[in-house]
Steps between C-alpha positions, in 0.01 A plus 500: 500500500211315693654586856530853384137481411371377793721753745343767288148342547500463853610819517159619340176528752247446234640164291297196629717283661784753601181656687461166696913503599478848637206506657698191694796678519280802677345225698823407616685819554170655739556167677870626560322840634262367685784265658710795568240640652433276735868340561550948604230474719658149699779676509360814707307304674793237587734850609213612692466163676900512584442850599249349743722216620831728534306774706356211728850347497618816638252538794581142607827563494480771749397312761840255501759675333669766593441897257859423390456134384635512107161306426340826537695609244444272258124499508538878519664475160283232365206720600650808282589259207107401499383903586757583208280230232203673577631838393461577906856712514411672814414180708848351325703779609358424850556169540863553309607762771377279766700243384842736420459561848592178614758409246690823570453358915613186379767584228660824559416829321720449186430156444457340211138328639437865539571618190264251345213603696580843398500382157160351507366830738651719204283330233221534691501827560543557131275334372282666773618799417637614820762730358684664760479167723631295237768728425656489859442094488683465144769739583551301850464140318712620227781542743481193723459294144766696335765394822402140502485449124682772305320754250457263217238280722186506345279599745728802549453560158117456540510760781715732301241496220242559733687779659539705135143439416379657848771760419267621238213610709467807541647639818727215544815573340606818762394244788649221428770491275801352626 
């Protein structure tokens, strides 16, 4: 009966020492915010920073290594992951298609590298909302993925959902339905 009592107490703003506890407990959880807060803002400023270091990475690079060299690549799609944190879905898809470019050189043009990349350009462009771009990229990943994994694969069945739902804007179903 007691521990009922005091659960119901602290529950109440205005009883004296049930006052003290949440007035701690607020204490406590606006320390959370304000941690939040600031942990949010490290982290921009941390991808902002690598954004920094990739880009200058990048220039370097260009004066020893050749426009094909698969380190391009990978900063390329390091650069997109970091755009793509920020909310920055144009400057992903950029750095994405730069980097396709040499993993299709590299790979082949139904390889399974490249129909990862096209995964990762695809939800981009979605959540960018690049509909009739990401429709060509899922429809083209969806068929690399679908040859090297079958049509059970989970990102195949990430694409396909992302397919139907651009399906439903309006326009889209006499263009692109397949």
């Amino acid at each position: 009966m007691q521990s009922c009592l005091a659960h119901v107490q602290y529950a109440l703003p205005n009883c004296g020492q049930s006052r003290k506890a949440l007035l701690r407990m607020r204490r406590r959880t606006m320390s959370w915010k304000y941690f939040a807060v600031f942990r949010d803002i490290e982290r921009r400023r941390m991808r902002n920073a690598a954004i920094k270091r990739l880009t200058s990475c990048l220039s370097e690079g260009k004066e020893f290594l050749s426009q094909n060299h698969m380190l391009f690549g990978q900063i390329m799609d390091h650069l997109a992951q970091a755009e793509a944190s920020r909310g920055d879905w144009a400057a992903a898809a950029k750095h994405l298609r730069k980097s396709i470019q040499l993993v299709s050189q590299r790979y082949g043009s139904s390889s399974m590298e490249l129909g990862h990349e096209l995964f990762k350009l695809a939800q981009i462009l979605f959540n960018g909302r690049e509909v009739d771009d990401a429709m060509g990229i899922i429809l083209r990943a969806r068929d690399i993925l679908s040859v090297h994994y079958g049509p059970d694969n989970s990102m195949v069945q990430e694409l396909q959902e992302m397919r139907t739902c651009l399906l439903e804007v309006p326009g889209m179903r006499t263009v692109w339905e397949k």
